[in-house]
C-alpha positions as CSV (number, residue, x, y, z in Angstrom):
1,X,77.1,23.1,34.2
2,X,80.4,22.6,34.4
3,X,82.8,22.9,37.7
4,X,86.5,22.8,38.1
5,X,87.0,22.3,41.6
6,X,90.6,21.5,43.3
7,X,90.6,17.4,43.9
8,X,92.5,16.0,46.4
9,X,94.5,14.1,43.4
10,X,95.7,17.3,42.7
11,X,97.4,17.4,45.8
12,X,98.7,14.2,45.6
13,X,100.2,15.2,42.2
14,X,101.8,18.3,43.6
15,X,103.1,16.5,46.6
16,X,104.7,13.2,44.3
17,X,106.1,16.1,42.3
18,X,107.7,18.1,45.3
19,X,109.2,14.8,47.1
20,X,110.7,13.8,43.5
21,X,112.1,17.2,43.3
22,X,113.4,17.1,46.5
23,X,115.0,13.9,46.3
24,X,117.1,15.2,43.4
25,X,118.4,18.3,45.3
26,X,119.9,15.9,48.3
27,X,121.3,13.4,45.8
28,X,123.5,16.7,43.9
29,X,124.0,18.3,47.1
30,X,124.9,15.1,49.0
31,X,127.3,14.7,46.2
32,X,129.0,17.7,46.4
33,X,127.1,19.0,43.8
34,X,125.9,22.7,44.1
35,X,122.2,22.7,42.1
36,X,122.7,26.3,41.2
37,X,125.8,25.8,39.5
38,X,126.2,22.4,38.6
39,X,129.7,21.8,39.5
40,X,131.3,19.4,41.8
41,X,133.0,20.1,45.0
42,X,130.8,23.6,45.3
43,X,128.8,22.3,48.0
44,X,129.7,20.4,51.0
45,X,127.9,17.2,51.4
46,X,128.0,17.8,55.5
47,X,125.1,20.8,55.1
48,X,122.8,18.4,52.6
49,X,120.3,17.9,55.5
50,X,120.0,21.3,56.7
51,X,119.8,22.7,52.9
52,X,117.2,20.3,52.2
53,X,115.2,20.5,55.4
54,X,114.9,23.9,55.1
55,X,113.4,24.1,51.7
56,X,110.9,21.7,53.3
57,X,109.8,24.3,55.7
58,X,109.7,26.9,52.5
59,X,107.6,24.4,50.4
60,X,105.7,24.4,53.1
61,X,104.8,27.0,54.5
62,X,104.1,28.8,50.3
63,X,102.0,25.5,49.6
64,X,99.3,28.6,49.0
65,X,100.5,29.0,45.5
66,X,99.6,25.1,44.5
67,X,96.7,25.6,45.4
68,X,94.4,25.1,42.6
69,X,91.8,27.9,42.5
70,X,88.1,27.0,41.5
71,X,87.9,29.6,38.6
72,X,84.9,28.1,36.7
73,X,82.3,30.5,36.9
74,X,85.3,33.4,35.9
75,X,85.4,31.1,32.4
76,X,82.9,28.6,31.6
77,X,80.0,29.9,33.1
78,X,80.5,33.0,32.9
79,X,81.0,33.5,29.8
80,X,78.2,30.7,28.3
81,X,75.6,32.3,31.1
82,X,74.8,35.8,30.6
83,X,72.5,35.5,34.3
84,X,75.4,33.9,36.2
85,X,77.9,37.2,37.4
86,X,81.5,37.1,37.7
87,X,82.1,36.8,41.0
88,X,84.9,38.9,42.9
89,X,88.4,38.0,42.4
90,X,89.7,35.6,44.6
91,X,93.1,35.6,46.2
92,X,93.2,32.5,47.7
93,X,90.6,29.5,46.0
94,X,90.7,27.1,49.0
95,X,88.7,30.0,51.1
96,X,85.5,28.9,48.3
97,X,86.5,25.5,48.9
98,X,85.4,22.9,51.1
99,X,86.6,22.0,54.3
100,X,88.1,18.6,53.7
101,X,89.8,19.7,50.6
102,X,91.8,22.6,52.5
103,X,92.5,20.5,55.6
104,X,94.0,17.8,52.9
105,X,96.6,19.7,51.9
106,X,99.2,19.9,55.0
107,X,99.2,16.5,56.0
108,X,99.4,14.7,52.0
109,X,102.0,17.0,51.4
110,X,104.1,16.1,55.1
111,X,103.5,12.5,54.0
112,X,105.3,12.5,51.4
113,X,108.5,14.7,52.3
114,X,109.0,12.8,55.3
115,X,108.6,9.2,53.9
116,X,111.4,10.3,51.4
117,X,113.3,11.7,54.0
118,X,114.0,7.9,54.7
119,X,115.5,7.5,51.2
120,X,117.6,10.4,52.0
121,X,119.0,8.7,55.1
122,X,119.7,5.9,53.5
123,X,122.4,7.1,51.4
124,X,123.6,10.5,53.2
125,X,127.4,10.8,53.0
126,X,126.7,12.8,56.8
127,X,124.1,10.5,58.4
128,X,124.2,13.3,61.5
129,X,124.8,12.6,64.9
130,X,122.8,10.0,67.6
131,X,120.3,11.3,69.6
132,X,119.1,14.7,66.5
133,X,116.6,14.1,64.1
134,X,118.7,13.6,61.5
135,X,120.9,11.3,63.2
136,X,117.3,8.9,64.5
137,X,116.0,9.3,61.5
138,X,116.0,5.8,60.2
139,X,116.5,4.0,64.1
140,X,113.0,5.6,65.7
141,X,109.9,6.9,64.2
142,X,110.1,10.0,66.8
143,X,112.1,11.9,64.1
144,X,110.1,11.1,60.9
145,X,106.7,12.4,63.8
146,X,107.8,15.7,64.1
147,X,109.0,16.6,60.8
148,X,105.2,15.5,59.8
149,X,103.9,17.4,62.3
150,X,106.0,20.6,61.5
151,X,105.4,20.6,57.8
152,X,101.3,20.1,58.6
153,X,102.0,23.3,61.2
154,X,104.4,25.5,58.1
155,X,101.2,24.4,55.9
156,X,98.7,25.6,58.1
157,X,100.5,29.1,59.0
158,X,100.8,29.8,55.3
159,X,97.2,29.0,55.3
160,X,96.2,31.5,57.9
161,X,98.1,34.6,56.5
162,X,96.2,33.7,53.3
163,X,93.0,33.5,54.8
164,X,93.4,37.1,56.5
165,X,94.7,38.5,52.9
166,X,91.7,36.6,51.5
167,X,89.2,38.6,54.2
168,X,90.5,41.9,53.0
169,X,91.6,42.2,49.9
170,X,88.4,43.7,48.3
171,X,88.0,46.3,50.6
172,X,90.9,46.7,53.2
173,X,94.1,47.2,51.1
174,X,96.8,48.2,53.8
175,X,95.3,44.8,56.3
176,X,96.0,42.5,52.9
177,X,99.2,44.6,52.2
178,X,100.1,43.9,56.2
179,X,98.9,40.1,55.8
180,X,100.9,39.3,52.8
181,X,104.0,41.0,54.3
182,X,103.3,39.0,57.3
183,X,103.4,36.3,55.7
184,X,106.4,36.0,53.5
185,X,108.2,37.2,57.3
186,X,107.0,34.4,59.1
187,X,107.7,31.9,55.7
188,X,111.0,33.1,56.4
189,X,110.6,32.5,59.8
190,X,109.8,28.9,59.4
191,X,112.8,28.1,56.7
192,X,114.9,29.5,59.1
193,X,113.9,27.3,61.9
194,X,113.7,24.1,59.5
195,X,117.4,25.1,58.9
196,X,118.6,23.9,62.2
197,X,115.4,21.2,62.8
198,X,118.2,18.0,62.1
199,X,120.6,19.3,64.4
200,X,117.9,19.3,66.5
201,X,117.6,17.0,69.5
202,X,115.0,14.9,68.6
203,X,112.6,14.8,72.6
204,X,112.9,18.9,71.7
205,X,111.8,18.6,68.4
206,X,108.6,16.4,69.0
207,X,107.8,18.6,72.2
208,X,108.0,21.9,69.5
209,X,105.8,19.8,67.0
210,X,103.0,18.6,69.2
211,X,102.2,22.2,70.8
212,X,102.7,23.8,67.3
213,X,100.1,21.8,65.2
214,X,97.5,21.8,66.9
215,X,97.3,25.5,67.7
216,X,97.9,25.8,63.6
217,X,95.0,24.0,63.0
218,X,93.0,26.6,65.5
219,X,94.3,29.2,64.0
220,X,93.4,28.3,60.5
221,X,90.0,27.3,61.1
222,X,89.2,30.5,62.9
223,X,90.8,32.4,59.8
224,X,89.2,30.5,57.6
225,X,85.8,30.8,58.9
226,X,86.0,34.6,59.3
227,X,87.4,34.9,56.1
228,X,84.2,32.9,54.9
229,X,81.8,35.2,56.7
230,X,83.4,38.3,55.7
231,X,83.7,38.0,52.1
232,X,80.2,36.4,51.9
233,X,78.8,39.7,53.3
234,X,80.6,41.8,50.9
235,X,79.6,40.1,48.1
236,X,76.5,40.7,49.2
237,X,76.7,44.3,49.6
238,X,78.7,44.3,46.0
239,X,77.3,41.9,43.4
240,X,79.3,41.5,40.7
241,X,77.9,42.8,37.0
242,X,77.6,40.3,34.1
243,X,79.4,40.7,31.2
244,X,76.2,41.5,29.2
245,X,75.3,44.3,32.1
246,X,79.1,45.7,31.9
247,X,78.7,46.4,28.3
248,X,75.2,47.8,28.7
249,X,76.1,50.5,31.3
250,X,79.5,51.1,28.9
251,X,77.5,51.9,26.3
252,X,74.3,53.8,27.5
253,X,75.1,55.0,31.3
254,X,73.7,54.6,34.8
255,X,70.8,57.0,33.6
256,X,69.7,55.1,30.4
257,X,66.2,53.2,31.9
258,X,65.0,52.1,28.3
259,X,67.8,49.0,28.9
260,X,66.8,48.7,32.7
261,X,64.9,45.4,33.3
262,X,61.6,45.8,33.4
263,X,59.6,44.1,36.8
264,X,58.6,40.8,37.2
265,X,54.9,40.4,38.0
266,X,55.6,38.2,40.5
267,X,58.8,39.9,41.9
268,X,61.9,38.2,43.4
269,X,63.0,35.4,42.8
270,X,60.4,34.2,40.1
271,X,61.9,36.7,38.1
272,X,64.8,34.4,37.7
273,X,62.8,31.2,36.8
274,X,63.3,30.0,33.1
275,X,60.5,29.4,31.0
276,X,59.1,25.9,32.1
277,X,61.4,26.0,35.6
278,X,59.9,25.8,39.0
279,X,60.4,26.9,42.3
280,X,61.0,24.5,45.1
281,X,61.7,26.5,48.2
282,X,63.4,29.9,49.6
283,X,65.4,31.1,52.4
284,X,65.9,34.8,53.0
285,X,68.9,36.5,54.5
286,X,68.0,39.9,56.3
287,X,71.8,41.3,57.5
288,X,73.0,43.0,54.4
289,X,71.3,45.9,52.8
290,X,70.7,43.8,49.6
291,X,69.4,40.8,50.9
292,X,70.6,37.3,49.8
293,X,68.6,34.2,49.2
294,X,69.2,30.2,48.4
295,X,67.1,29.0,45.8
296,X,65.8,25.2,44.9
297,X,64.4,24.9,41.5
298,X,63.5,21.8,39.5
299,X,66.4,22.7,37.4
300,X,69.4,24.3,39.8
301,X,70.4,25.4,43.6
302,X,71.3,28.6,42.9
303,X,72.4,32.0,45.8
304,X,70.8,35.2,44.5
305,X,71.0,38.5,46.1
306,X,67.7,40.8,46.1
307,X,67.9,43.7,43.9
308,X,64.8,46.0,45.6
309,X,61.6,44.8,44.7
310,X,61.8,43.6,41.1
311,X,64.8,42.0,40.7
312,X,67.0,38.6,41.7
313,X,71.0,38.6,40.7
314,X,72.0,35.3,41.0
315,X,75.1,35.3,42.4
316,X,76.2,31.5,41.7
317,X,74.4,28.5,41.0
318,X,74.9,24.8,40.8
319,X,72.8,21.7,38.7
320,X,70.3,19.6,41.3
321,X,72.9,16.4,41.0
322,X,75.7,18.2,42.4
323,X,73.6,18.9,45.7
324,X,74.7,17.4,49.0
325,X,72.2,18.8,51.6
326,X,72.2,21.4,53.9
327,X,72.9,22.8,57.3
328,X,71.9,25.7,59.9
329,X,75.1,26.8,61.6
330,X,75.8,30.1,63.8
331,X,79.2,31.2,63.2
332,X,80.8,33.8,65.9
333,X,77.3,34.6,66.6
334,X,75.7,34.8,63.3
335,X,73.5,32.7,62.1
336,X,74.9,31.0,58.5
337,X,72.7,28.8,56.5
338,X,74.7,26.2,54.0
339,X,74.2,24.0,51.0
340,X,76.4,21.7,50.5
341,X,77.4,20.5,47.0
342,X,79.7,17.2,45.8
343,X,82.8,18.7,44.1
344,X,82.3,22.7,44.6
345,X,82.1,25.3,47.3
346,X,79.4,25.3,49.6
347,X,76.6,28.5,49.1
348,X,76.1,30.3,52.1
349,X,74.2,33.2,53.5
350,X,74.5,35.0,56.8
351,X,71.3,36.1,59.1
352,X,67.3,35.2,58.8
353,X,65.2,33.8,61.2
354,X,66.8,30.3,63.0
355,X,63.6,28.3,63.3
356,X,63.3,28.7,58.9
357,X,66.6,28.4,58.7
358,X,66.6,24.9,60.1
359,X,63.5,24.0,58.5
360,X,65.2,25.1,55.0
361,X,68.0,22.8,56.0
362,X,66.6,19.8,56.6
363,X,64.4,20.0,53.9
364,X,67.2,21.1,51.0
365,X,68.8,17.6,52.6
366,X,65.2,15.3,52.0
367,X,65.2,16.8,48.5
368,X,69.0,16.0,47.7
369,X,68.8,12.6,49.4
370,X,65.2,11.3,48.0
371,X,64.5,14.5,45.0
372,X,61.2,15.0,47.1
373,X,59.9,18.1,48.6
374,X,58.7,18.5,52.1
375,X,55.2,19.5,51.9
């Protein structure tokens, strides 16, 4: 199997890209040089800073549309694997994503506008006055702190409002029409403010930055997680259909039972076992109507959901190598049992009894550590 997953050199190219990019918009409009237009003397070199700084904060705070979304089971998979279902759209990829991967994004991309934020300085026709952010820029490191600081905060807010749009837009339309709107406002919000950050005195600025990342970063774990939970538990309640299924019930109907699978003797989930594969261990979920289970074969990790008595949908599934271990978490008061993977989302499955739930953890981590089974 084969996984495109968004890589933190990703983000590194997208950030070298935007700081290139941005350099070349101060050096026209430090010139006098109107990008939109092209032609000298339309832009006065005195508002280079405060153009420039405020397409920082809108880079920043939209750095939701670089985000590389892991589509692989929508086209590989999916389409090689008639037993692996599409799963639901996703509006924002980093929700599927792991942590580390999601939290990587504000701060590489603040690194690198506010290091060239020095090369600006260094040639500005308007270096700005003593004692503003602008005007330190190059004689303290308070300035170059705070700009960091805000663009990690614009990241993170964009981050939020995506997470809330990701949490309803399967079900909910009006609270991911709401979140979206909510968004672009408060992306306007934040250009706005980056507008007048280098006239800024610089003590203010710093003060603004230090309370404002940190309660970003709250707010976009809490989102996130949420966000996680919620659309784990209507995927549960809504598996997806695989192509081969779609075109069955196109062609014959709900009604047609001569196409219906017919019952495994030994019922869920060795109905999903290839011929030759074998089953390693189970967990059970037990809060959704159609419960969900993680699965350890010889051959794959996979997440199934429980179709009644006779039947196991896997919902996603990933090859032994790419397993990481696995954890027993309660989330806002649910239990959430995880396996963790190198270089894909995490599978995850709300509810089930604690004392298995840990037991399936530690020993999902012996077998991806050693390739033994607890006996």
């Amino acid at each position: 199997m084969r996984f495109r997953t968004h890589k933190l050199s990703t983000t590194l190219v997208y950030a070298v890209a935007l700081t290139l990019f941005m350099l070349g918009v101060f050096a026209l409009t430090n010139a006098g040089i109107d990008p939109r237009a092209g032609r000298v003397g339309d832009f006065d070199p005195k508002d280079a800073a405060t153009a420039c700084f405020g397409m920082l904060g809108l880079y920043h705070s939209i750095a939701i549309v670089f985000f590389d979304d892991d589509d692989s089971e929508k086209t590989a998979d999916a389409a090689t694997d008639a037993h692996i279902p599409r799963p639901a759209d996703s509006f924002t990829g980093f929700v599927r994503q792991a942590w580390y991967k999601v939290l990587s994004v504000g701060p590489i991309f603040a690194a690198f506008c506010t290091a060239s934020v020095f090369i600006w300085h260094s040639f500005a026709e308007f270096p700005g006055t003593l004692g503003t952010v602008w005007g330190d820029y190059t004689a303290s490191p308070l300035p170059a702190l705070a700009l960091f600081f805000l663009c990690w905060a614009a990241t993170n807010v964009g981050f939020v409002f995506a997470s809330i749009a990701e949490a309803f837009n399967r079900d909910l339309y009006g609270l991911f029409l709401a979140a979206m709107i909510v968004m672009f406002l408060a992306g306007l919000g934040i250009t706005v403010s980056f507008f007048f950050l280098p006239d800024q005195p610089t003590g203010s600025a710093l003060t603004v930055a230090v309370i404002a990342l940190p309660v970003s970063l709250i707010a976009l774990l809490g989102a996130r997680a949420c966000a996680i939970v919620r659309v784990s538990r209507y995927d549960a309640t809504h598996p997806r259909l695989t192509a081969r299924e779609r075109r069955r019930q196109a062609r014959f109907g709900h009604q047609n039972k001569q196409h219906q699978p017919r019952p495994h003797p030994d019922g869920p989930p060795h109905d999903m076992l290839r011929r030759g594969e074998k089953l390693l261990m189970r967990f059970p979920s037990d809060r959704t109507p159609e419960p969900q289970m993680l699965i350890a074969t010889d051959q794959r990790f996979a997440r199934a959901s429980i179709l009644g008595s006779d039947r196991t949908f896997v919902l996603e599934q990933a090859a032994p190598g790419q397993l990481a271990g696995a954890s027993s978490q309660w989330v806002q008061g649910h239990l959430v049992t995880i396996a963790h993977f190198r270089d894909r989302q995490d599978m995850r499955v709300v509810g089930g009894n604690p004392e298995q739930s840990r037991a399936f953890a530690e020993a999902v981590t012996l077998l991806a550590r050693t390739g033994q089974v607890r006996r």
